[in-house]
Backbone bond lengths (Angstrom), bond angles and torsions (degrees), N, CA, C in turn:
res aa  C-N    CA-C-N  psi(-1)  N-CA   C-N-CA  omega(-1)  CA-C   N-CA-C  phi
1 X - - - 1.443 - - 1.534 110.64 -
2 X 1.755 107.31 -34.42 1.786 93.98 -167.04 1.319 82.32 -70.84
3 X 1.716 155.23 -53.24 1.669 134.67 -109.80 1.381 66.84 -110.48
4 X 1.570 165.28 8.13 1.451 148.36 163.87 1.821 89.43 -85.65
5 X 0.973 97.93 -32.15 1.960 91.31 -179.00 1.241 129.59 -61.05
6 X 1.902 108.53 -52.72 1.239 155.74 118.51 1.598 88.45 19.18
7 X 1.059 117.35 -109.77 1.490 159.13 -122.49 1.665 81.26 -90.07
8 X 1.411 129.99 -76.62 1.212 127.59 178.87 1.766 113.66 -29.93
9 X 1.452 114.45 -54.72 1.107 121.92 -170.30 1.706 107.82 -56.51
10 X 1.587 122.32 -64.07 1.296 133.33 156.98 1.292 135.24 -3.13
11 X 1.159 85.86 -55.91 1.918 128.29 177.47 1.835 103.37 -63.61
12 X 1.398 94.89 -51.98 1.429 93.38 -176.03 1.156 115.40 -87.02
13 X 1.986 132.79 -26.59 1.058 136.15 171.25 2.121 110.04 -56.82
14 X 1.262 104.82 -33.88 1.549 122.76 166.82 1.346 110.22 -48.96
15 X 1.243 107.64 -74.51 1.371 118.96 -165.98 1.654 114.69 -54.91
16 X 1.526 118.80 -35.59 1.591 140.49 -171.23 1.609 105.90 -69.80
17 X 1.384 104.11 -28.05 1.532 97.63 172.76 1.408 132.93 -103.35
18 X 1.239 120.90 11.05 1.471 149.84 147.94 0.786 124.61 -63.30
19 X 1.559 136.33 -20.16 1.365 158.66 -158.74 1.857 97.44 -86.00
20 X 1.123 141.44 -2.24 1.360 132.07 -165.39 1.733 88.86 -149.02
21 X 1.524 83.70 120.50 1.769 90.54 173.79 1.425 103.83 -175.09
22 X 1.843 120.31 157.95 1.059 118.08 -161.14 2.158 82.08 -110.92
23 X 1.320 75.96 147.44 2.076 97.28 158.32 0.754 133.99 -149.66
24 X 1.562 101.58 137.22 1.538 104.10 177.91 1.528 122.38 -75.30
25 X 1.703 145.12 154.43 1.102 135.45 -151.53 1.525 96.04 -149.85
26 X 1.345 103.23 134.09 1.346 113.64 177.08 1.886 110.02 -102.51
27 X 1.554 109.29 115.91 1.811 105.40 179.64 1.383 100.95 -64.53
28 X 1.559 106.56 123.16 1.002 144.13 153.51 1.978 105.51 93.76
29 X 1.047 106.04 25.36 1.498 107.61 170.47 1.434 122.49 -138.48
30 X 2.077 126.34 117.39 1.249 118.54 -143.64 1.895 87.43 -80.97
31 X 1.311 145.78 42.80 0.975 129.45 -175.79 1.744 105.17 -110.02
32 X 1.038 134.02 137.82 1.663 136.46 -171.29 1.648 103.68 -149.58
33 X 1.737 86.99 151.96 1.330 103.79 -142.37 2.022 73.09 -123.60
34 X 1.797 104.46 114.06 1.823 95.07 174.58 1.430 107.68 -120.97
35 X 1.423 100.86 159.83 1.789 115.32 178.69 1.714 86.05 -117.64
36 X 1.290 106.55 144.09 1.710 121.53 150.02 0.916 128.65 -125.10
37 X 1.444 135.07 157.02 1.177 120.51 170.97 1.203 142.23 -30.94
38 X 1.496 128.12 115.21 1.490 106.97 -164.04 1.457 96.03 142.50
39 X 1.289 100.11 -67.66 1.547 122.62 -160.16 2.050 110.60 -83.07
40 X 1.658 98.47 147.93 1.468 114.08 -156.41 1.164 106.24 -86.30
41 X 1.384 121.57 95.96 1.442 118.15 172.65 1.808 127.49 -78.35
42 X 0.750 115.69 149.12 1.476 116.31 -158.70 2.347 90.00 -131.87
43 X 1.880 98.25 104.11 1.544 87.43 -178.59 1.273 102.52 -143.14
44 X 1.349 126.91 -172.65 1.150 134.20 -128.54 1.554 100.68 -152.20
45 X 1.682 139.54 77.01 1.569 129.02 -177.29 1.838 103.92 -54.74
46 X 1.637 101.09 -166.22 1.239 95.73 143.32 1.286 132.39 -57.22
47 X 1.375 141.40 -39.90 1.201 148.76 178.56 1.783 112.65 -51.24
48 X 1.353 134.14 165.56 1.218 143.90 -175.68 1.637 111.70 -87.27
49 X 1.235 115.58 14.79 1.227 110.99 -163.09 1.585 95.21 -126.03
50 X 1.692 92.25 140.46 1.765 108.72 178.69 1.230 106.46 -64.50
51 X 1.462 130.89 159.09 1.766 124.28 153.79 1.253 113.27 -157.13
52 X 1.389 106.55 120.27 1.575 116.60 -169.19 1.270 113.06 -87.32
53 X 1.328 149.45 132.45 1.481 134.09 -170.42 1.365 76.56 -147.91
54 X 1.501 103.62 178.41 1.850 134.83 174.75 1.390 90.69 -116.02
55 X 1.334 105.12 137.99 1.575 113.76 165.99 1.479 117.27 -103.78
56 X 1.180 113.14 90.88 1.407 151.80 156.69 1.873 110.21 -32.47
57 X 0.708 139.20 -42.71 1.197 143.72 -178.00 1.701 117.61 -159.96
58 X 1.520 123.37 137.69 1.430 116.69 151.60 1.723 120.88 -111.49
59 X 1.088 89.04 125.19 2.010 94.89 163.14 1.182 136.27 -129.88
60 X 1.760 100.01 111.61 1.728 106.12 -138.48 1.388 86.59 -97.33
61 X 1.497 146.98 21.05 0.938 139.28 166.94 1.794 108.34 -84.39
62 X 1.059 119.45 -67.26 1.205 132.94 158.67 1.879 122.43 -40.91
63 X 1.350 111.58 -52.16 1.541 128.20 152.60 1.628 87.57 106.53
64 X 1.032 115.38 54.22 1.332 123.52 168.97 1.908 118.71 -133.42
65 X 1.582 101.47 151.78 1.425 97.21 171.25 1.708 107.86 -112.49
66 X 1.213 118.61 152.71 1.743 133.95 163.81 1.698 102.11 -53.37
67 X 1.353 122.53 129.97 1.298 121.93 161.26 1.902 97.86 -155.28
68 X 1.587 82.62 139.80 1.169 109.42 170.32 1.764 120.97 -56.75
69 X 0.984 116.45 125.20 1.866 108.04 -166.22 1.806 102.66 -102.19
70 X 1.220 144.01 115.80 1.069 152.80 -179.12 1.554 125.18 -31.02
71 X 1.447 103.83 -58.47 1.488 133.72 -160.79 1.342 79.22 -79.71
72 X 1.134 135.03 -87.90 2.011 136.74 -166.28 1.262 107.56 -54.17
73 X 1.404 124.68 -56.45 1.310 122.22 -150.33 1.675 99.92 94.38
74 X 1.319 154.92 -36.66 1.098 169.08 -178.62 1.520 89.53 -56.30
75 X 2.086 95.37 125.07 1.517 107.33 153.17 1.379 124.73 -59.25
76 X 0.938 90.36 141.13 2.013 96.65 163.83 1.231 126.98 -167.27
77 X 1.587 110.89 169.14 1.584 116.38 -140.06 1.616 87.03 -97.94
78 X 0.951 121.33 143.32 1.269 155.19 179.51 1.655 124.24 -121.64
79 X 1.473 111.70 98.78 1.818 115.24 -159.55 1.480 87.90 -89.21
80 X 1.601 120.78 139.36 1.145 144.30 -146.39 1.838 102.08 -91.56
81 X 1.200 112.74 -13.08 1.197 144.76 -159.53 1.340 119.24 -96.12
82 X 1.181 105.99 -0.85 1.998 119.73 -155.21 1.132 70.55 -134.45
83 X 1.674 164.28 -63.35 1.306 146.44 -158.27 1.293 117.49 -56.93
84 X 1.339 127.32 126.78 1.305 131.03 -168.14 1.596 94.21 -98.20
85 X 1.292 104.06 -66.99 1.754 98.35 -158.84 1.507 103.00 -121.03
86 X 1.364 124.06 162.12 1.365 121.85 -169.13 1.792 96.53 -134.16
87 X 1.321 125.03 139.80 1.410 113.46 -171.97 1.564 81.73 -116.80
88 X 1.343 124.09 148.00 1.706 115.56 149.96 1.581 118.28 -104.43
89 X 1.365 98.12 173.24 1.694 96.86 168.48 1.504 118.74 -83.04
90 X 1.383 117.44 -20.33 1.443 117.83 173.28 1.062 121.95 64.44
91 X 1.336 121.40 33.34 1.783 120.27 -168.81 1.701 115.37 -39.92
92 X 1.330 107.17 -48.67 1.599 118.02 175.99 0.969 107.89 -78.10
93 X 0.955 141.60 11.05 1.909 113.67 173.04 1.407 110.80 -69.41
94 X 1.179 98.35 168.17 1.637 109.53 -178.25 1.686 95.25 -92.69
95 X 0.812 158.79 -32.46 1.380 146.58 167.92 1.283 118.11 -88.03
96 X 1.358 121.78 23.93 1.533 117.85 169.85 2.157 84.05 -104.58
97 X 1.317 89.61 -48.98 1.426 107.61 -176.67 1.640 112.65 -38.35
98 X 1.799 103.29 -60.62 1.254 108.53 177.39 1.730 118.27 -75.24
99 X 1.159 108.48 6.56 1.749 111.40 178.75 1.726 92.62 -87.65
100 X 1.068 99.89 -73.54 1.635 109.64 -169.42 1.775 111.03 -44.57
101 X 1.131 96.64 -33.83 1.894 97.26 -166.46 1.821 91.60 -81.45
102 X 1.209 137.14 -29.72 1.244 145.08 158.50 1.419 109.06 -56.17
103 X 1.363 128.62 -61.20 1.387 108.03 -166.67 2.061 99.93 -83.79
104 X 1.364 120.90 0.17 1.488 125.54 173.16 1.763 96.56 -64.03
105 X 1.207 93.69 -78.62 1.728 99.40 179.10 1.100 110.73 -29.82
106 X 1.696 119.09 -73.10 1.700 124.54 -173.26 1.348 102.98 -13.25
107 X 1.913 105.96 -68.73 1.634 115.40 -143.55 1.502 94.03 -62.37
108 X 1.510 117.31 -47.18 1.380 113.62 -170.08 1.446 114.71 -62.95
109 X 0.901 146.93 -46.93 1.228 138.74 133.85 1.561 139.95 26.93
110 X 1.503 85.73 -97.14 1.475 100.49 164.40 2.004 102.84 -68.84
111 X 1.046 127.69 -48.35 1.346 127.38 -155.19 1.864 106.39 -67.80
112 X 1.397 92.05 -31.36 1.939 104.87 167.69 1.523 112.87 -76.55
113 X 1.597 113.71 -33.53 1.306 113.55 171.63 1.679 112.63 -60.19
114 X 1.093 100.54 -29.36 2.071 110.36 -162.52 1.764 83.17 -75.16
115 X 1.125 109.21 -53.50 1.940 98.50 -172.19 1.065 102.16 -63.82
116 X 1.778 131.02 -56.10 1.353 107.77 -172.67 1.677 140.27 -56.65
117 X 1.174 92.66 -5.90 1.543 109.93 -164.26 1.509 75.45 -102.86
118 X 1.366 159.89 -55.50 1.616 141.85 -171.69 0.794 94.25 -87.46
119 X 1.219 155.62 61.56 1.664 153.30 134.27 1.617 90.44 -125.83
120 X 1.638 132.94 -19.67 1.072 112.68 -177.71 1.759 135.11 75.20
121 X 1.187 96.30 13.12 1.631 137.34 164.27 1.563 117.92 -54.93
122 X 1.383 89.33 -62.15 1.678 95.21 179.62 2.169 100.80 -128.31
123 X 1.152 117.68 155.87 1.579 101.76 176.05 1.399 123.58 -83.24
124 X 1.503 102.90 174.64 1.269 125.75 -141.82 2.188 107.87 -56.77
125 X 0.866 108.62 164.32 1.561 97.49 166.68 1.341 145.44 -57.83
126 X 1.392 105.62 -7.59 1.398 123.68 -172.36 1.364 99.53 -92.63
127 X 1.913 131.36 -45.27 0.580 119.79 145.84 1.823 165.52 -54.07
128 X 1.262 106.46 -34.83 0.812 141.35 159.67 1.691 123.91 -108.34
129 X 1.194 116.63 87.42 1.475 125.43 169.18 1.241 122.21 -70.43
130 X 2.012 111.68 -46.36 1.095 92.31 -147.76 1.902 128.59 -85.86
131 X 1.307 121.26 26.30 1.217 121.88 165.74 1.568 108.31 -72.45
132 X 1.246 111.07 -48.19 1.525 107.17 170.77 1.215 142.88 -73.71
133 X 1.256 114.74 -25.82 2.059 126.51 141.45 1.524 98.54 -40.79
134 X 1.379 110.22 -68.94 2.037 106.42 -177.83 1.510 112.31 -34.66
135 X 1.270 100.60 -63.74 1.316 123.89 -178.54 1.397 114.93 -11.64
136 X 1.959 94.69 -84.61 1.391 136.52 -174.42 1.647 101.26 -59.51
137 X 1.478 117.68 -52.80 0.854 103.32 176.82 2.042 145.50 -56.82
138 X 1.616 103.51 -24.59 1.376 140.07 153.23 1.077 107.49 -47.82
139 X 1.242 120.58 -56.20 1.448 110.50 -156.50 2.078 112.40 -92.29
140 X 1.386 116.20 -16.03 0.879 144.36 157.52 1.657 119.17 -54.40
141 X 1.366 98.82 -65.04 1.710 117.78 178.52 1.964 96.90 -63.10
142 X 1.821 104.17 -42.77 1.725 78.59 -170.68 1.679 107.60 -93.94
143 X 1.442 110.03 37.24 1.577 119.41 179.67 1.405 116.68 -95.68
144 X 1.816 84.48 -59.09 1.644 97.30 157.29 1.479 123.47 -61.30
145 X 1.273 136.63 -25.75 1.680 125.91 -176.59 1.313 92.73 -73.54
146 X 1.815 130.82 -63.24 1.153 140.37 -175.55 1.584 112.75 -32.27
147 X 1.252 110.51 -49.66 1.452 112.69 -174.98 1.643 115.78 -88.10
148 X 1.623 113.65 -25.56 1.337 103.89 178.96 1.716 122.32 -114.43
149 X 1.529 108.36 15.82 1.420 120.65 176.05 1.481 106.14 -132.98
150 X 0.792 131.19 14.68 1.330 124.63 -151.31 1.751 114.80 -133.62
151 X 0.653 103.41 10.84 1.789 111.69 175.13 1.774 107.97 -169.31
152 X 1.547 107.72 92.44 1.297 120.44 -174.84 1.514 109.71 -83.08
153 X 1.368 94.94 141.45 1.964 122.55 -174.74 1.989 100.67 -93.61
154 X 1.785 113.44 107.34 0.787 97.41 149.06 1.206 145.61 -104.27
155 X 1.201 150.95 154.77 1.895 138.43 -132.26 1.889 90.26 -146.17
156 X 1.165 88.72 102.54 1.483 111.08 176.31 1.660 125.50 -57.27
157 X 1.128 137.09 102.88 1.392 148.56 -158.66 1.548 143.90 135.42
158 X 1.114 134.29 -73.06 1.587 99.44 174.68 1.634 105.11 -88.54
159 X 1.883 130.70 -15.34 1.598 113.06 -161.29 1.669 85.97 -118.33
160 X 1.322 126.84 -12.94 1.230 118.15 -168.64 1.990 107.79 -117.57
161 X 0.799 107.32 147.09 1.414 105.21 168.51 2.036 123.75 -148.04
162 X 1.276 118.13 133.58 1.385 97.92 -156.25 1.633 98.77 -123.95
163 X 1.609 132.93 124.33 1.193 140.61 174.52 1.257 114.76 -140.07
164 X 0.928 110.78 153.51 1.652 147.18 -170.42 1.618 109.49 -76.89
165 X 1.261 111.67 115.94 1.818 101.63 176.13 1.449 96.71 -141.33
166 X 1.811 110.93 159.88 1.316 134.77 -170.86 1.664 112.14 -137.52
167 X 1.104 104.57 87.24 1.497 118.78 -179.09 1.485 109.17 -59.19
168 X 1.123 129.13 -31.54 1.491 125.20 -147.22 1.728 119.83 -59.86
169 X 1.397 126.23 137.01 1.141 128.62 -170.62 1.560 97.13 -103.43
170 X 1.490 96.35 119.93 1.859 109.51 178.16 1.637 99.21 -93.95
């Protein structure tokens, strides 16, 4: 009974701090995209310049998140409202997915071609190139998808909109 208490309590101390997180919102679609505390946001001011911070705190009363400031070391409030564009890392996408599994193959490829040709299996490279054109070429083609499909920019204003919310039950 106590480690069902234990464990219950845990569970709920878990759950209570999830309750504060910013999302992004698509008009007219119930699907949302959230950061919480903890997690590495990657955004975009007015200015042209990327800036990666940890979001340290949210306070959706105010409509701001906690971020760590570089130059000081000093927290600070950050209005949710001044972010123009948000890039993610996209771990799941299917074209981060299909870049990497493309340039996986490529290397193996060519890198199985390099043994077979010194084991003398298939001939030498001069003769035989083209496993390693394939190769090179694979791993190239899944460099470029990886790098130019694969981590989407969202741009805050008429289809996107991004706010701060605090679920927590006192």
């Amino acid at each position: 009974m106590k480690n069902l208490l234990i464990g219950l309590g845990l569970i709920m101390a878990w759950s209570a701090s999830g309750q504060k997180f910013v999302q992004i919102e698509k008009y007219g679609s119930p699907r949302t995209i959230k950061f919480y505390p903890g997690d590495d946001l990657e955004f975009k001011l007015d200015n042209d310049v990327w800036i990666q911070r940890t979001i340290l705190d949210v306070n959706a009363d105010r409509g701001t998140i906690l971020i760590e400031d570089v130059n000081s070391g000093i927290p600070m409030h950050l209005d949710v409202q001044e972010i123009t564009e948000i890039k993610l890392s996209s771990k799941g996408k299917i074209w981060r997915i299909v870049g990497k599994t493309l340039m996986a193959g490529g290397a193996n490829i060519a890198i199985s071609s390099l043994f077979l040709a010194r084991s003398k299996v298939i001939p030498p490279v001069r003769d035989y190139p083209e496993p390693y054109l394939y190769g090179a070429g694979n791993v190239l083609l899944g460099f470029g998808i990886d790098r130019l499909l694969g981590r989407p920019v969202y741009k805050f204003g008429r289809r996107y909109h991004l706010r701060t919310l605090d679920l927590t039950i006192y």
